[in-house]
TIBA-838062 format. One record per residue (C-alpha): x, y, z. Coordinates in steps of 0.5 Angstrom, whole numbers, plus 500, padded with zeros to 3 digits. Layout:
XYZ/...
This chain:
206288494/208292501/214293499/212297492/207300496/212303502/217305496/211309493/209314499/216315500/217317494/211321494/213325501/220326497/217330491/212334496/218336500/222338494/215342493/214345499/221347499/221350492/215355494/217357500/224358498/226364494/224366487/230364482/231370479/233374486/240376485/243376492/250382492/254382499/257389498/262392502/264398504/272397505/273405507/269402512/273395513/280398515/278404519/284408520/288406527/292413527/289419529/292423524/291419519/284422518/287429517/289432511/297432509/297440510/294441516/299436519/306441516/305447519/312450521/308453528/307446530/311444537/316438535/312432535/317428539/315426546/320423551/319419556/322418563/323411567/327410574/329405579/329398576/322394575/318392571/315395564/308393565/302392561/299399564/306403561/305400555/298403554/301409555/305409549/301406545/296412547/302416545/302413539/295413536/294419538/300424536/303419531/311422534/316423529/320420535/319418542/326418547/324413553/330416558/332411564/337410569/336403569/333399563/327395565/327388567/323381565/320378570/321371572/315369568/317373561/310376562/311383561/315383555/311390553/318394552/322390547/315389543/315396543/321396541/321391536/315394532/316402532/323405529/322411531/322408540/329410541/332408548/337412551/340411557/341418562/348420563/351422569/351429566/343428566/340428572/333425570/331421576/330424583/332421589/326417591/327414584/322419581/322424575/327429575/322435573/327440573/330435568/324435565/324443564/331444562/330438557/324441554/326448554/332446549/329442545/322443545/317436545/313433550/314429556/308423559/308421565/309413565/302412568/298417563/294414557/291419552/284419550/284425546/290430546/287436540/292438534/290444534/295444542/301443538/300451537/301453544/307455547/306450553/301445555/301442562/296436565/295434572/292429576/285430579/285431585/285425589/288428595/288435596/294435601/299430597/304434593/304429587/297433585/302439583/307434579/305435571/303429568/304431561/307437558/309440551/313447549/316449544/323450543/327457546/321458552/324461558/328457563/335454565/337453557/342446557/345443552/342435551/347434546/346427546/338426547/339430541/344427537/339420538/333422536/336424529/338418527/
């Protein structure tokens, strides 16, 4: 009797349950839509992709080819890798030239492999070593600036120091015929304030004109 007794309450605490989540629960006829906004899902990574195709044509343009700079034997660290990584969402280049005297090394940790990654996914990173008629590096295993101007007053481009990440670069810059960034000032008396860390011309502005065959000659591979 207490068996049958027991058995009937559960049952009746059963369907009181099954009431009070009825009621409290949504009406049947409630249709529930999860909408999505794919435009919203897959935000565009390249700056210029949000630009339309006949801005990005102008033949005013300067090239959008950009080189990189590297001396000494070292590392390839992460902060390098921001750099060009800046480079490559902000400006989109047809082709990025990184110059060196002596290619970077792995560290014994195979840690800093940002370089070979760099080149793996991107086609248009072209690595090519100075040649000894291209003095690209100075003494103390720094940029060769003169270097630097003489490449850029043939070819046209822009060079990026190896520390310098872009947070905006306007595309409306690729109009003038010379664009120089400094540093700030950390200290006033240190000559590397003087040093530009990025600068972009067109091709043919006045300087020591040179013939850069072969930089030339990669980039059009």
């Amino acid at each position: 009797m207490c068996f049958l007794t027991t058995s009937a309450v559960l049952i009746v605490l059963i369907v009181l349950s099954l009431v009070t989540f009825r009621i409290a629960g949504p009406p049947s006829d409630r249709r529930y839509h999860l909408q999505l906004n794919l435009a919203d899902m897959t935000p565009s990574y390249f700056v210029y992709d949000s630009l339309p195709h006949q801005h990005l044509l102008n033949s005013s343009f300067a090239p959008n080819v950009v080189y990189y700079v590297w001396c000494g034997r070292r590392w390839f660290e992460f902060k390098h890798y921001l750099s060009v990584m800046s480079v490559v969402r902000l400006l989109r280049p047809d082709n990025i030239v990184f110059c060196y005297d002596s290619e970077p090394v792995v560290d014994s940790w195979t840690y800093n492999t940002w370089y070979s990654e760099i080149a793996d996914i991107y086609p248009f990173f072209t690595r090519h070593r100075l040649l000894d008629d291209e003095p690209g590096c100075a003494r103390n295993s720094t940029p060769n600036m003169t270097f630097v101007r003489n490449l850029l007053t043939s070819t046209g481009g822009m060079y990026v120091n190896e520390h310098t990440i872009l947070s905006r670069y306007s595309l409306d810059l690729r109009l003038k015929d010379l664009v120089v960034g400094f540093r700030p000032k950390s200290d006033p008396t240190s000559s590397d304030n003087d040093t530009p860390v990025l600068l972009a011309t067109k091709p043919g502005l006045p300087g020591i004109r040179r013939n850069f065959r072969y930089i030339i000659l990669i980039n059009c591979l």
